[in-house]
Each structure stands twice: as structure tokens, then as C-alpha cells.
C-alpha positions in Angstrom: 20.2 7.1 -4.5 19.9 8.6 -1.2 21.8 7.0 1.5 20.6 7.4 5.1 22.3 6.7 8.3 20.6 6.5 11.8 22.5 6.7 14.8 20.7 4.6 17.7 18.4 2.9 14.8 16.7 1.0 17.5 14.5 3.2 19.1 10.7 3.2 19.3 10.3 6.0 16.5 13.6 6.1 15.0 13.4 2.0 13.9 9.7 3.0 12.1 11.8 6.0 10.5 14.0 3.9 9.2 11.4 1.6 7.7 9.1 3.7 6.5 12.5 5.5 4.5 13.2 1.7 3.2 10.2 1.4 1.6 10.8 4.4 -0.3 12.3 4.1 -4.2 16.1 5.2 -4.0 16.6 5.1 -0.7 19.3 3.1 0.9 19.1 2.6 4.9 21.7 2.2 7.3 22.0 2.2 11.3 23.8 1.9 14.5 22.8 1.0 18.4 25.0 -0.1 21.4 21.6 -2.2 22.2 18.4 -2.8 20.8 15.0 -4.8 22.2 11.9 -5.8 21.0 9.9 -5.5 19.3 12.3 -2.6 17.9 14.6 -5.8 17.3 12.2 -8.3 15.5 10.5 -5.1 12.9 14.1 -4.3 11.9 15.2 -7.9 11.3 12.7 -8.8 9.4 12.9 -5.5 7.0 16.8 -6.6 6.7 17.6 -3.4 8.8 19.0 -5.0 11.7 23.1 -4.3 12.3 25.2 -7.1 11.9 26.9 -5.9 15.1 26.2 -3.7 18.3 27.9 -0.5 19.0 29.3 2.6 17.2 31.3 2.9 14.2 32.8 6.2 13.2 34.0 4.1 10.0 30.1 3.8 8.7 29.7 7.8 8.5 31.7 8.8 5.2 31.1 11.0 2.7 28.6 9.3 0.4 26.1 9.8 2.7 22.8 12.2 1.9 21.8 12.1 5.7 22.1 10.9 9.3 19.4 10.8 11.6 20.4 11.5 15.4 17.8 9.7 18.1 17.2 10.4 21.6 19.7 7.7 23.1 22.8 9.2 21.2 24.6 11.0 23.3 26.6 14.1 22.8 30.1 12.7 22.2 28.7 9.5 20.4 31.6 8.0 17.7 29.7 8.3 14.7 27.8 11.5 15.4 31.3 13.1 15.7 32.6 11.7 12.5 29.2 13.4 11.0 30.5 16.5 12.4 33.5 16.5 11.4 33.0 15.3 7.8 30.5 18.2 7.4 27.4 16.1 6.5 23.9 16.9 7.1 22.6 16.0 10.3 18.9 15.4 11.4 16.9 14.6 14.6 13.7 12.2 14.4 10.9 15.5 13.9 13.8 17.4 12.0 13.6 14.9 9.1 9.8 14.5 9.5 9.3 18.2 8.8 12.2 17.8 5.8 10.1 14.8 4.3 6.8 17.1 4.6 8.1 20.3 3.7 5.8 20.7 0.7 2.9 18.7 2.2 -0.5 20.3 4.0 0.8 19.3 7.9 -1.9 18.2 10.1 -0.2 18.3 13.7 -2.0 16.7 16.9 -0.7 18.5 20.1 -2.0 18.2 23.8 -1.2 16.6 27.1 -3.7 13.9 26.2 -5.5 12.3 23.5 -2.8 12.9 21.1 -3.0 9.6 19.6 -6.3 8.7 19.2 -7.2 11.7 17.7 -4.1 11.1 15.1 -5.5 8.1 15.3 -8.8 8.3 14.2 -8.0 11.2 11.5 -5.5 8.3 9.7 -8.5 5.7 10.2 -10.8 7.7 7.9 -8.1 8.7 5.3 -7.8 4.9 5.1 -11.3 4.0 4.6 -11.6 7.0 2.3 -8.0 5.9 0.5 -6.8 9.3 0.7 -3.0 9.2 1.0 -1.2 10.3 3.7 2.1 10.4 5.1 2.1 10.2 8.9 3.8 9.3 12.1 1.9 8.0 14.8 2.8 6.5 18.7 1.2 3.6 18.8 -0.1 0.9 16.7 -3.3 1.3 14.8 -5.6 -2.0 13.3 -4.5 -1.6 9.0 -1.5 0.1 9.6 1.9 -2.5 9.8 4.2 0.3 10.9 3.9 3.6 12.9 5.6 6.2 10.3 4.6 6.1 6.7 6.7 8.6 4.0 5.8 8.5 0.2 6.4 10.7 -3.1 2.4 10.4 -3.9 0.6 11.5 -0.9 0.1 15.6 -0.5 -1.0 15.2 3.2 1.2 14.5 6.6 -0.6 13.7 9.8 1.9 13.7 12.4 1.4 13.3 16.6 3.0 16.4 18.0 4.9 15.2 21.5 5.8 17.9 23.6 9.0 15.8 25.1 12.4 17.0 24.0 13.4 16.8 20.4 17.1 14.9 20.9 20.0 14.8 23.1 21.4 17.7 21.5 17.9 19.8 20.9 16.2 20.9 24.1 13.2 22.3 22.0 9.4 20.0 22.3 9.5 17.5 18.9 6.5 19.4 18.1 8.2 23.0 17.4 10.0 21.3 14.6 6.5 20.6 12.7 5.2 23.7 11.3 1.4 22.9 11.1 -1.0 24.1 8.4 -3.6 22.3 10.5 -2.7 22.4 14.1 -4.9 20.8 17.0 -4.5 20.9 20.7 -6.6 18.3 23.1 -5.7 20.4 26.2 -2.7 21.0 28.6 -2.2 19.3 32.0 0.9 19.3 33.3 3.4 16.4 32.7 7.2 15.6 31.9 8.3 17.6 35.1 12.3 16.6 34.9 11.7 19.0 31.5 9.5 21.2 32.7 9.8 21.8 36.0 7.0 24.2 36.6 3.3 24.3 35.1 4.4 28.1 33.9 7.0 26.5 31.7 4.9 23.6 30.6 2.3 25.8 29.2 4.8 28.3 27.6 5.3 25.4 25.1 1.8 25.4 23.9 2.0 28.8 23.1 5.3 28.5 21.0 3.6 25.8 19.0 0.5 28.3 18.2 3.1 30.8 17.2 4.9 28.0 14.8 1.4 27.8 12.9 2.2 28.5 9.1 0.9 31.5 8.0 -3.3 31.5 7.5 -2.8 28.3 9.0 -6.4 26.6 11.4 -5.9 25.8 15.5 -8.5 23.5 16.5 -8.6 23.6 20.1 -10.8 22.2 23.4 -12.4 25.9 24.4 -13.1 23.4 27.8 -9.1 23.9 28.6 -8.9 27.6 30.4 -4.9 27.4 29.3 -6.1 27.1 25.9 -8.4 30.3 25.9 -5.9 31.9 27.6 -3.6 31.0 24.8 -6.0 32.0 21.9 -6.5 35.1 23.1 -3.0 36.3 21.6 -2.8 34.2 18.4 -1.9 35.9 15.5 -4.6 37.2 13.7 -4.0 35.1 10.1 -4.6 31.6 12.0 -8.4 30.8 12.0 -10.0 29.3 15.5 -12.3 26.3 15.7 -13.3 25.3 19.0 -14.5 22.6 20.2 -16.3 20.5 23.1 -17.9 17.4 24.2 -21.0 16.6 21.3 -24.2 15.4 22.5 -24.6 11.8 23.6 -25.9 8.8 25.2 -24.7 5.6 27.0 -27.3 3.1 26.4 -26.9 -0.7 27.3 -22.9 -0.2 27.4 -22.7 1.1 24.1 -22.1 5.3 23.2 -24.2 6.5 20.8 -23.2 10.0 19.5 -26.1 12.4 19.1 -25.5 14.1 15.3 -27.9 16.3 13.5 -29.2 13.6 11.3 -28.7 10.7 13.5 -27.6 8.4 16.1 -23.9 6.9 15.7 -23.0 4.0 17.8 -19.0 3.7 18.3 -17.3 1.1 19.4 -15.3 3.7 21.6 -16.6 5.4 24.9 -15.6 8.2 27.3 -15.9 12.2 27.2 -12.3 12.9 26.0 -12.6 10.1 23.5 -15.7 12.0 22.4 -13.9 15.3 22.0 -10.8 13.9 20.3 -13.6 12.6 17.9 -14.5 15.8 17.5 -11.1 17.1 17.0 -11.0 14.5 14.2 -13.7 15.7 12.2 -12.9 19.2 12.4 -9.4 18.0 11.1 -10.9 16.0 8.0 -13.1 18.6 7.0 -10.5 20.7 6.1 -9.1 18.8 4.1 -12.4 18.0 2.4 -13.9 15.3 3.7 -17.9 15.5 4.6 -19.0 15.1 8.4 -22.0 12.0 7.1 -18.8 10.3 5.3 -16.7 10.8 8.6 -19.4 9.6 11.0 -20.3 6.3 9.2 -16.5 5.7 9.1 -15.8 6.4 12.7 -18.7 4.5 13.9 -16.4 1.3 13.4 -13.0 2.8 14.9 -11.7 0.5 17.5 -9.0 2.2 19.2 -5.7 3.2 19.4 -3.3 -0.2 20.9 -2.9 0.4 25.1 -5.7 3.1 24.2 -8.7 1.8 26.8 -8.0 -1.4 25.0 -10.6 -4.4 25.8 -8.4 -7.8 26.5 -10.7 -9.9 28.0 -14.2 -10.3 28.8 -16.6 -13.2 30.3 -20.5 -12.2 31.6 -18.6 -11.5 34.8 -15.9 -9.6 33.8 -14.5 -7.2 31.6 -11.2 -5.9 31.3 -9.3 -3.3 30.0 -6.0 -1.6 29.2 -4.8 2.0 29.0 -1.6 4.2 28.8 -3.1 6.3 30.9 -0.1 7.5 33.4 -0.5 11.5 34.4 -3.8 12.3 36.7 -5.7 14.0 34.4 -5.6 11.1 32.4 -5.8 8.6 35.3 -9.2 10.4 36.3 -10.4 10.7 32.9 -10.0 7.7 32.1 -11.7 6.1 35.6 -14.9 8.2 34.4 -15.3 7.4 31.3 -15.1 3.7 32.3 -17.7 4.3 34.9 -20.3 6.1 32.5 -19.6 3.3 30.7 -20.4 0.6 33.4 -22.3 2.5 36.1 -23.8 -0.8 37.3 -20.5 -2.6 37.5 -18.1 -2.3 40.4 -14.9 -1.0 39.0 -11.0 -2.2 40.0 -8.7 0.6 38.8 -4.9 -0.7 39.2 -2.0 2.3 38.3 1.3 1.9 37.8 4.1 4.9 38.9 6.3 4.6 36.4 7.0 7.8 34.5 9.6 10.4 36.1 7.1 12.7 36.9 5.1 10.1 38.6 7.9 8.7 40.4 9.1 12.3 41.4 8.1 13.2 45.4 7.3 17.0 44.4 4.5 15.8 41.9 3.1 13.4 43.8 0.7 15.6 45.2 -1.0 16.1 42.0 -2.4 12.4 41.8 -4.9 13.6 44.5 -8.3 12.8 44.4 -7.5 11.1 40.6 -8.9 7.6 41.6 -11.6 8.6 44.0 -14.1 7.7 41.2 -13.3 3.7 41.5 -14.8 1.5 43.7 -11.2 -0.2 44.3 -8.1 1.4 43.7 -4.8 -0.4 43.8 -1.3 1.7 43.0 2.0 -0.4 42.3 5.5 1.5 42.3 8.8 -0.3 41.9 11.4 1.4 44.4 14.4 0.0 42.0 13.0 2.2 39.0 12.7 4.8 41.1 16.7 4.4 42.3 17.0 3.7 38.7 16.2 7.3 38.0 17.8 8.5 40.7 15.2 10.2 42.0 14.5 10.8 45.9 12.7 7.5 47.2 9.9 7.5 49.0 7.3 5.4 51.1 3.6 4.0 50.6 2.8 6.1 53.4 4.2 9.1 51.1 2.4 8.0 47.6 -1.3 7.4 50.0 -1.1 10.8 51.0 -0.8 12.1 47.9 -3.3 10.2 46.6 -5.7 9.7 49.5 -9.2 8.5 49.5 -8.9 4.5 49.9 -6.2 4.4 47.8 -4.3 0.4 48.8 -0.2 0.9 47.9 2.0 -2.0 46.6 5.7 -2.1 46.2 6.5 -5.3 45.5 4.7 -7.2 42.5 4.1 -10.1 44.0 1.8 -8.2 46.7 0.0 -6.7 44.3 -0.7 -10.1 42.7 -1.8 -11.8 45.5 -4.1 -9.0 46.2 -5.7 -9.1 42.7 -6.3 -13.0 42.9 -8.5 -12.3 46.3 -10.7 -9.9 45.1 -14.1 -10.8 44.2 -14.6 -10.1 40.6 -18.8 -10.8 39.9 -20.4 -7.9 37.8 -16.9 -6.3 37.4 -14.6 -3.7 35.3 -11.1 -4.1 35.9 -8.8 -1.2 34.8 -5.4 -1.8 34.6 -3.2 1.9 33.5 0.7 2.1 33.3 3.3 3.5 30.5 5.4 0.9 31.3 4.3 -3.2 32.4 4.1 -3.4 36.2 7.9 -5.0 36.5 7.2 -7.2 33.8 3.8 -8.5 34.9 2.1 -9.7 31.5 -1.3 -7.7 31.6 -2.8 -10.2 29.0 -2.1 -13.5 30.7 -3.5 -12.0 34.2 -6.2 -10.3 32.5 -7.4 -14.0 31.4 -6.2 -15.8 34.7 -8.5 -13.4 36.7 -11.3 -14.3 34.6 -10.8 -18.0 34.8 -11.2 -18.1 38.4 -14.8 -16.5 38.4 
């Protein structure tokens, strides 16, 4: 029986760790937080994970234990991580015990600024349909799949999303170091996570380390569109084998992408350039690991998206509406073009939410310019408490229209921005709504559906 602890068991990846481990013959799960929320606190409940009590308790960490897993809001001193210490036993981060699972699997790793999961994304989509097991950890949720990590004894293949964010409290180094790919893919780099990495120089350094991680004869499947990347390629070691990549052939025909293949049309359900090339990404991925490119085409044609991935949540003839995590500008503008090839008869609403802390920090700022100019309306929302939150520097509409520029309208107060979406005019429209976090509690759904009962 292997017993498993996790301190701060109720975090986004750690509380799908410590399912995915219960599910597992001879395992026995454990866990700790000072506080825990949904819908961390509804999955663990009903999988009979959820502690009887909040808060730390050295006296759970003894001897009998195989493992404890650290997350990201443990701190340093935390009760139970020092009783670990001190009684010797073997302690683990979140990607740690990932790559310990995996050790003896083929590792398929999806790195990038963007894209990261929907290419994992689609790659576990066709394993699926083809029922070739795989282990995996993904960041959001996926249509078939009822949890976001997935660890078994059968399965010789691990498709994991490779986040370049800081591995634990105690472990500066990106989560995706800690991975080792045999199969490693990078969507590109644009900058991002500044309180980490405070300059671009630093941000791209980390790229590089995970090329040099690659086990040995392992594949890089890269976007040769990124110059970082080339740059990057051009000092690989010479065992790892190169597959670029770029945006296939396609067409946009009466609101529906149709990828252009040697043999045929495909029509997805999906649309936009960087969707296209993490498409492509995907392929390359399943091919080696033997899977045809006719067999991966008829199976992607009916992918429907990652969750919060330009996610479609309401629609009437007037009006469509959709969702995205998009946060950073290269993802901000991306994502405002593809939805504009998309619709190019439509008028499109783009509304942002600042939320991240490199979004909400004044020296970045400036890198938002320009990233909305493709939208016909474009409405940004801040929330000066998350910024004090933070405790970052705050700063004024007149600061975040500057950065942005071109008709950009600023709202710092929720219930502006509200009122301002209920007057505009929404006939023949795409509405876009991007944020990493919810607009101050705003439910995107429920507005989505009152906007389109008014037309």
C-alpha cells in the first residue's frame, strides 16, 4: 500500500493529483489546506478526499508514509512540511511526482507561451477516439475526460502541459524542467509571468533550458514562425531531431474552417491561425507515436475545444458569443483575429479583463499596445482592489489607454462596464469576452444570455 500525503490538497492541480492517485490500486490518499474553494471543494468531496478539518497538522506526517506532495500555496515554514523534514520522508512537488509516475513512460511535453492546452488537448482527444492509453495532465477541462490528471500502471504514454510558472514555493525552477520530454513541443514564446521573469532575456532563457532537458535522441516540434524559437534551435544538441512547423493551408467558408490536406478538405469545429498550428503541432505529436495523419484528421474534424478555450456560450441569428482565457497580448491579439477571419461580416465587441500580475503591472503595460486595434469595440475592465491586492503600483485609466491606445474605452468599476454592455447595439454581432480570472465575479454565462435576450 502506498500512502500519499498532500500538503495544500486543494489546489487546482494538486486536488486532480490527488484523485487521479485515488483511483490507482494500492494507493491510499491523504491531504491538508488552511482553505479550499470550488470546484476544488465539491471534486474532492465527492471522491471522499475532502479533510474533515481545515488547517495543518504536523501529527498526519509520520513514518508510514511512501510520499508527500508539496503545492504551490505551502509555504516554507508550513507545520506538516517541517515534520516531513524532519522525519526524513520523501518529499515531492506537483511536476516532481508527475515525472516519478512517468519515469518509464514515452513523455510527450507541450511547452509555449500559448496554445499549451489545446494542443495537449487535442493530442489526448485522438488517443481517446483511438483508445490508446495515456497518462496525462492537462489545465483545463476537456469534453470525455472527468478529471484533469490521469495516472495508471497500463498505459506506456504520458501527455503532460508543460507551464513555464514556478515549480513550488520551495523550487524556483519552470514546472516544465522537471518533465524530461522524449517528445517535446513548443507553440512559441511571448513574454509573460513578469513578477518571475522580469525581463524578456530571462523569459526566453527558459525555453532554452527545456530544449536542453530533452532526453537523449529525443524530437522538438517547434513553430519555425517564432524567431526565438529558431534562434533557439540553432544550438540544440545534435541527437534531438527538428520538426517544424507552420500555419497549413486553409479556408473560411460560410463561418466554418476547412483545413486544406493533401487528400481533402476537413471541416473543424475550431477556427483561428494559432488554433490551426497547434493542430498541427498535434499531428506531428501522434505520428510519432504511430498514429496515421487520415486517422488523425477524421478524428480532429470533431474536436470542440478546450473549456475557456474560444469557447461558444451563446448564440441567437443576431448574436454570437464567446469565451477565452486569453490574458497576455499576444494572445489578446491572436485571439481578436482569428475571431474576425472567422466573422469578417460581423461587427466584433472584444471585452479584456487585467487580471494577471503581469497585466496588472505599470512596466508591462505598455506591451498591450496595439493588441485590440483589430476590434470594432474594445472595452478593458481592471479592478483597482486586485491590483492593491497584489501590491503592485496602482494606476489610472488614463495610464492603461495609453498603453493600449487606439479607441480602447477603460472601466474600473463593474458596474460601469455593465451598463455600458447593456447599451450597445448588438445586431449582426460577435461579442468576445477574455479574462484569466471572472471580471469581479461577473457571471460570463448569465450576461452572455441576458445580452442576447434583449436583441
Amino acid at each position: 500500500m502506498q500512502r500519499v500525503h498532500f500538503i495544500a490538497i486543494g489546489g487546482a492541480a494538486m486536488h486532480n493529483l490527488a484523485i487521479a492517485l485515488s483511483k490507482k490500486p494500492n494507493y491510499f490518499v491523504t491531504g491538508s489546506d488552511d482553505e479550499i474553494f470550488e470546484p476544488s471543494l465539491s471534486h474532492l468531496k465527492e471522491h471522499g478526499l475532502l479533510p474533515e478539518q481545515l488547517g495543518w497538522f504536523p501529527e498526519r506526517i509520520h513514518k508510514g508514509l511512501s510520499a508527500v506532495i508539496v503545492g504551490m500555496h505551502a509555504k516554507a515554514d508550513n507545520p506538516e512540511l517541517l515534520r516531513a523534514k524532519e522525519l526524513g520522508l520523501k518529499i515531492y512537488s506537483f511536476p516532481e511526482y508527475l515525472y516519478y509516475q512517468t519515469r518509464s513512460k514515452t513523455r510527450i511535453v507541450v511547452g509555449g507561451s500559448h496554445g499549451k492546452t489545446t494542443t495537449t488537448a487535442m493530442i489526448l482527444y485522438v488517443l481517446q477516439k483511438l483508445k490508446i492509453n495515456a497518462d496525462y495532465m492537462v489545465g483545463a477541462q476537456i469534453e470525455g475526460f472527468d478529471n484533469m490528471v490521469k495516472l495508471s500502471y497500463e498505459s506506456r504514454i504520458a501527455v503532460f502541459e508543460g507551464d513555464e510558472y514556478s515549480t513550488s514555493p520551495l523550487d524556483p525552477r519552470p514546472k516544465f524542467h522537471l518533465y524530461q520530454p522524449h517528445i517535446a513541443i513548443l507553440t512559441g514564446i511571448a513574454w509573460d509571468h513578469i513578477n518571475v521573469f522580469p525581463t524578456f532575456e530571462e523569459y526566453v532563457e527558459q525555453f532554452k533550458k527545456f530544449t536542453d532537458l530533452i532526453e537523449f535522441q529525443g524530437r522538438l516540434i517547434y513553430f519555425e514562425g517564432d524567431d526565438n524559437l529558431n534562434k533557439i534551435v540553432q544550438h540544440l544538441r545534435p541527437d534531438i531531431v527538428t520538426f517544424p512547423y507552420n500555419t497549413p493551408p486553409y479556408e473560411v467558408r460560410n463561418g466554418i474552417t476547412y483545413l486544406i490536406t493533401k487528400k481533402r478538405e476537413v471541416p473543424l469545429k475550431i477556427f483561428g491561425e494559432h488554433n490551426l498550428q497547434n493542430l498541427t503541432a498535434a499531428r506531428i505529436a501522434c505520428h510519432q507515436i504511430g498514429v496515421n495523419d487520415e486517422d488523425f484528421y477524421t478524428i480532429i474534424s470533431d474536436f470542440p475545444g478546450a473549456s475557456n478555450r474560444l469557447q461558444k456560450i451563446a448564440e441567437n441569428h443576431h448574436v454570437t458569443v464567446f469565451k477565452d482565457f486569453a490574458h497576455s497580448p499576444s494572445k489578446l491579439k491572436a485571439t481578436i483575429k482569428a475571431v474576425k477571419q472567422q466573422y469578417p461580416d460581423k461587427k466584433l465587441i472584444a471585452c479584456m479583463e487585467l487580471h494577471t500580475f503581469s497585466s496588472l503591472t505599470e512596466d508591462f503595460l505598455p506591451q498591450y499596445y496595439g493588441s485590440m486595434s483589430e476590434a470594432d469595440i474594445a472595452l478593458v475592465y481592471y479592478d483597482p482592489e486586485v491590483i492593491r491586492q497584489k501590491q503592485l503600483k496602482e494606476f489610472s485609466p488614463t495610464d492603461v489607454k495609453k498603453a493600449f491606445r487606439k479607441g480602447v474605452e477603460i472601466f474600473n468599476k463593474k458596474e460601469d462596464l455593465l451598463t455600458k454592455l447593456h447599451e450597445l447595439n448588438y445586431e449582426n454581432t460577435v461579442v468576445l469576452f477574455m479574462s484569466s480570472g471572472n471580471f469581479s465575479g461577473i457571471n460570463i454565462e448569465e450576461l452572455a444570455n441576458e445580452l442576447i435576450e434583449n436583441q
